[in-house]
Residue, then its C-alpha position, 0 to 999 in steps of 0.5 A: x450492512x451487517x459486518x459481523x456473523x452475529x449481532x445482538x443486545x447483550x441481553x438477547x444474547x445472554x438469552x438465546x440458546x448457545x447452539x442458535x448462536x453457534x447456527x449464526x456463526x457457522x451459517x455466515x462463515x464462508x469457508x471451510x469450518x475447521x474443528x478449531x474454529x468451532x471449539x473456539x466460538x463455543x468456549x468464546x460463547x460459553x465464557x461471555x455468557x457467564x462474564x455479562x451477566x449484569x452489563x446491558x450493550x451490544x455485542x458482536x461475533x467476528x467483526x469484519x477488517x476489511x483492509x486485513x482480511x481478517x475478523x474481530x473475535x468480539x466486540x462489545x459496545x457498553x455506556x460508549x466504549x467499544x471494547x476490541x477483544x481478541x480471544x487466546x482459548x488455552x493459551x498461557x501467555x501474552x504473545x507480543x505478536x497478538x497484543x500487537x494484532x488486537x492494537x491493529x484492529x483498533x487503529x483499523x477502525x479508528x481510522x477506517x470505520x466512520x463510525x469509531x473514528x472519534x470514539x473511546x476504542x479499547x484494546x483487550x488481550x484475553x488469553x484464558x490461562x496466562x497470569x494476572x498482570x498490571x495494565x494502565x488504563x490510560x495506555x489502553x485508551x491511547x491505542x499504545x498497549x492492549x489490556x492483558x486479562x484472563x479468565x478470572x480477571x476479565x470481568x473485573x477490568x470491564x467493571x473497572x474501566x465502566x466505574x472509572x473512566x468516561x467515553x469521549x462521544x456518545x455511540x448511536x448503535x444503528x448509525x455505527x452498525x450502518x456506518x461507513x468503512x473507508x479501508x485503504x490497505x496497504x498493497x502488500x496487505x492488498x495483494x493478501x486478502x485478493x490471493x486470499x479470495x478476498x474481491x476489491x470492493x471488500x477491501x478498498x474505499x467506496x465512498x463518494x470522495x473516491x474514484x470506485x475501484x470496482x468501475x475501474x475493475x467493471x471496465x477492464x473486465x467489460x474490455x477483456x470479455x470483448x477482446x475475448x468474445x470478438x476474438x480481437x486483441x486490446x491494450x487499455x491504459x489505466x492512469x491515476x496520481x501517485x497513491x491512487x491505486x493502480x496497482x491494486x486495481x492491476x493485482x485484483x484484474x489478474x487474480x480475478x481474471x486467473x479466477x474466473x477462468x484458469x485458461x486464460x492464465x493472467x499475470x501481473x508483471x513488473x519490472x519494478x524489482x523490489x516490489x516484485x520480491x516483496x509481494x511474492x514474499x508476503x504472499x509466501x509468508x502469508x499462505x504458509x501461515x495461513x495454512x498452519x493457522x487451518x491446520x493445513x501444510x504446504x511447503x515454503x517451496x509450493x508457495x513461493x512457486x505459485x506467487x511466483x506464477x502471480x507476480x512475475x518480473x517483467x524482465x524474466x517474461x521478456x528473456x523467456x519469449x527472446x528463446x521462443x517464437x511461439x505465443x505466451x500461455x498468458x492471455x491477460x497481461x497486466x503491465x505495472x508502471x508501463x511508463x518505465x518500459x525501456x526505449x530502444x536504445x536502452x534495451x539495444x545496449x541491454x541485448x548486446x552487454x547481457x545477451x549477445x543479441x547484436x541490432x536489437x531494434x524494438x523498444x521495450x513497449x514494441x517489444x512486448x506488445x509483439x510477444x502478445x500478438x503471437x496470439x492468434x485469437x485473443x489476447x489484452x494487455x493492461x497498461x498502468x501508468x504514473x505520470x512523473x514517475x519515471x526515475x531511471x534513465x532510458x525509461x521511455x514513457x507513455x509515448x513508446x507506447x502508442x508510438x508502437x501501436x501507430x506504427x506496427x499493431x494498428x489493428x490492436x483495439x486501444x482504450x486510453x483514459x481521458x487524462x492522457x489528453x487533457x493532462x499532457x504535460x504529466x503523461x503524452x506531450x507529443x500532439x502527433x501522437x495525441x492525435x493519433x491515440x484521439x482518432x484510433x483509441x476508445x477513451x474511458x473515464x473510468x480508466x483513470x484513478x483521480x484520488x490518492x488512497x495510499x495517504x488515506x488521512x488526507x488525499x490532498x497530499x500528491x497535490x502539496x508535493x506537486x507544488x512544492x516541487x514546483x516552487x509554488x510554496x504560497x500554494x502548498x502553503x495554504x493545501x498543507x494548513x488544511x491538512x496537518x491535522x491530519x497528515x503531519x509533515x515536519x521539519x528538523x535539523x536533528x536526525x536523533x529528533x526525527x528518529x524520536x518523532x516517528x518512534x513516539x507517533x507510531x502505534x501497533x504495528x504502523x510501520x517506521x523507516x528512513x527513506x532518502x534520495x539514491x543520489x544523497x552521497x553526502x548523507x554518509x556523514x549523518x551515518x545514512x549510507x544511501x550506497x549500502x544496498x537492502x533487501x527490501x522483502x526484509x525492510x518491509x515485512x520483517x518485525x521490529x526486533x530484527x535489524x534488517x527490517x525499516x522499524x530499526x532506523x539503521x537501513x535506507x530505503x531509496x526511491x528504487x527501492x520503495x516505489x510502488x510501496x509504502x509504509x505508514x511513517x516516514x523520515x525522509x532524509x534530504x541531501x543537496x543533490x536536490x537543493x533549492x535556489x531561486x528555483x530547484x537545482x541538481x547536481x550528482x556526486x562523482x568521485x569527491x566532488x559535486x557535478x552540476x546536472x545539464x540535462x534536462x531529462x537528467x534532472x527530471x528523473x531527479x525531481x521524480x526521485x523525490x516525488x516518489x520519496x515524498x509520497x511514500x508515506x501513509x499517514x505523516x513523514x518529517x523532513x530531516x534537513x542536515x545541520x553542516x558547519x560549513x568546514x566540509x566543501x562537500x556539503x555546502x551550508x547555504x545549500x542545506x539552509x535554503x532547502x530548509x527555509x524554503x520548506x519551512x515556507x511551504x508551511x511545514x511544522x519546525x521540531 
């Protein structure tokens, strides 16, 4: 598979006619070519002709990034380096937000392209009009900083670092042009390149070791064609671990449904607030910028607007159809975290305080699917349900559910993944309703996400807090010895010690923040005020010298806040609101005192605050434990030891 819009020995291409080379470029470039692109590849074409004169490898025009949606300018493969060169044409100055971008693709290849994983990837800047300046060699080779070269320089550190310096492995050309590229974006990278065009087999694993996202998208879509060409009316419930990829598989069946036919008015809708703001703000950022980068404008208002139609709160769509009985413009609804949909107790109480609706007597779930069947022909819903993942009290789970389709839509076409019978301690637990679904519903095996993508250094990591929360530490033992080489989790008593960690291990922009348990009232004490509320689009999106955003370490990400999210490290603080004794224990701060949790539901969504809180990060987190002295009663020292001895059990590293 050829990954770039041109591909070449250096020899060849010092020869071939620069108009030939430029013909390739724009043949494969599949958008509309702006007079600024192609000025640039001519003088990228002219100055490299010039440049490599005397040096024998291969070059590459517009390499693809796959997890980005974005392309390498050039890469150069020369005596076993792989030399990543973004091009500045005209520019005086080193910008921090392009040397950060050059350091990204690297690490994007480095981790996702099979080929360059273990291979010496050097990161160069050129800016053609900006001043000499020093570089360290070493720093490059580290992935920690880009080379800074102009145009009368570059040819000099080229020749410095192939006279100096040795490649760690031998490249076989063919193999790393072939090679494998395993990309695992982030969702708010995801959410970018699907708005972008971008479709879900560019941007997503498709390798042996992972459940193929596009079965999973070739199934939903074969459902909705059905529902549409029969005119009947589905829902299809799609399960996976934490991490698997539900919600990029939910993104990219709205947008691609909204695509194929605009009449159908798909939409993706989540009652999961921060995520919402999130994505709706990077997809506003981002088609802003994109716009300017093409020469183009569009208003912040224009594009906020339009994700806004994307992206939508769960909880807006139902108070907008509670003021009308006429049937949504939405034919394909694709509903994130379906288990946290309110029972109806919690929305009877929500209708009477909020909107003076006095006997409500539907359920979330009951009533959404209601809002749907006002369509008189055709209409699908997509269901993405989390096992264990439900966190606030009143969320109803898988069961509310089906139990509306039993009782209310039996006419509705049902497809259910095959975990939700066999998994049932994770997903439906009641055998009435288990039979039902068995009897009535249509199971697919591809409606089911088996394989944790969002930790892409080991998959391995749902399974590890799984046990740990199960008291199985013998076991996570044994799964995390398997992969701390690849995805660290350590220990400490000192937060200045994790601060420091997650600051050093961090490269490019590979994001940084501190997550603890909403309930942790006693971290106040170490200066984490889990109370103090974020705004998440700014926590997540802004860059590293704003305060507001993770990278600073002051603002605290709670589960509420980062569930459905990720970030690539983390520090996770851990408060005895969650603490371990014989077996795990909960309590809740009230006033200022600690209070034993009874209730069992209670202390699930508990234990579901830290699943959430434990699987956040991408690529390693460190667990930091306080110290006490014991003088403060509320912060019992025998609670905090043994949490800290138990996960030093399951075999986490000590710093």
């Amino acid at each position: 598979m050829k990954r770039s819009y041109y591909q070449n020995t250096i020899n060849n291409f010092l020869y071939e006619d620069s108009n030939s080379i430029f013909g390739q470029l724009a043949q494969n470039h599949q958008h509309d070519l702006e007079e600024l692109q192609k000025n640039a590849w001519l003088k990228q074409i002219h100055f490299l002709k010039s440049e490599l004169l005397d040096i024998k490898g291969n070059i590459y025009f517009e390499f693809s990034i796959p997890r980005m949606g974005k392309r390498v300018d050039n890469i150069l493969i020369i005596k076993d380096f792989i030399f990543i060169i973004e091009f500045k044409i005209g520019d005086f100055h080193y910008t921090r937000d392009a040397q950060y971008q050059t350091i990204d693709y690297c690490l994007d290849l480095k981790n996702f392209h099979e080929g360059s994983h273990n291979k010496t990837i050097i990161p160069i800047l050129l800016a053609t009009n900006a001043p000499n300046t020093e570089n360290d060699i070493a720093e490059a080779i580290a992935l920690e900083k880009s080379l800074l070269c102009n145009s009368s320089n570059f040819r000099n550190i080229i020749h410095e670092i192939l006279s100096t310096q040795k490649a760690s492995e031998k490249i076989q050309i063919k193999d790393w042009e072939d090679s494998t590229y395993k990309p695992t974006p982030t969702i708010i990278e995801a959410a970018q390149a699907l708005y972008k065009g971008h479709n879900v087999e560019e941007i997503s694993r498709s390798d042996s070791g992972a459940i193929n996202l596009s079965r999973t998208a070739a199934t939903m879509n074969k459902i909705i064609e059905a529902a549409k060409t029969k005119k009947e009316k589905s829902i299809c419930f799609l399960t996976g671990v934490p991490g698997a990829g539900k919600t990029l598989a939910g993104l990219n069946i709205a947008n691609e449904r909204l695509k194929k036919d605009e009449s159908e008015h798909s939409v993706f809708l989540s009652g999961n607030g921060p995520l919402v703001d999130v994505l709706r703000e990077a997809l506003t950022r981002d088609s802003v910028e994109t716009a300017k980068q093409n020469g183009n404008k569009i208003t912040r208002s224009t594009a906020e607007r339009e994700a806004k139609a994307f992206i939508q709160n769960i909880h807006h769509f139902r108070d907008d159809n509670l003021e009308s009985v006429i049937a949504p413009i939405e034919k394909v609804v694709v509903f994130d975290e379906a288990q946290r949909a309110w029972q109806k107790e919690q929305v009877s109480k929500f209708m009477k305080t909020k909107k003076g609706i006095e006997n409500f007597e539907m359920s979330e779930p009951e009533y959404l699917i209601s809002v749907m069947d006002r369509h008189q022909d055709w209409c699908t819903i997509v269901c993405l349900i989390g096992g264990g993942q439900e966190i606030n009290t009143g969320e109803a789970g898988v069961s509310e559910w089906i139990e509306s389709l039993k009782q209310k839509y039996a006419d509705w076409n049902v497809y259910y993944s095959d975990k939700i019978l066999t998994e049932k301690s994770t997903y439906l637990d009641d055998e009435t309703l288990l039979n039902w679904l068995e009897t009535n519903g249509k199971k697919e095996s591809d409606l089911h996400l088996a394989v944790s993508l969002r930790s892409f250094r080991s998959e391995k990591v749902a399974l590890l807090v799984q046990n740990i929360l199960e008291n199985e530490c013998e076991k996570a033992k044994l799964i995390y010895d398997t992969i701390k080489e690849k995805y660290p989790i350590h220990l400490t008593r000192e937060l200045k010690k994790a601060k420091g960690w997650i600051k050093d291990i961090a490269k490019g922009t590979e994001r940084i923040g501190i997550i603890a348990s909403s309930g942790g009232r006693r971290l106040r004490a170490e200066g984490i005020d889990v109370k103090n509320e974020i705004k998440p689009a700014n926590w997540f999106l802004n860059g590293e010298d704003d305060v507001r955003s993770s990278y600073y370490l002051e603002e605290i990400a709670t589960e509420f806040d980062i569930q459905g999210l990720e970030i690539d490290y983390t520090c996770l603080a851990w408060d005895i609101n969650l603490y371990f004794d014989n077996g795990w224990n909960s309590q809740n701060f009230k006033g200022s005192k600690w209070q034993k949790i009874n209730q069992q539901s209670t202390k699930n969504y508990l234990l579901n605050s830290y699943r959430v809180l434990l699987t956040r990060a991408r690529q390693g987190m460190i667990i930091y434990v306080p110290e006490v002295d014991g003088q403060d009663p509320t912060r019992c020292k025998k609670m905090y030891d043994d949490t800290f001895n138990y996960l030093e059990k399951c075999g986490l590293d000590i710093i």
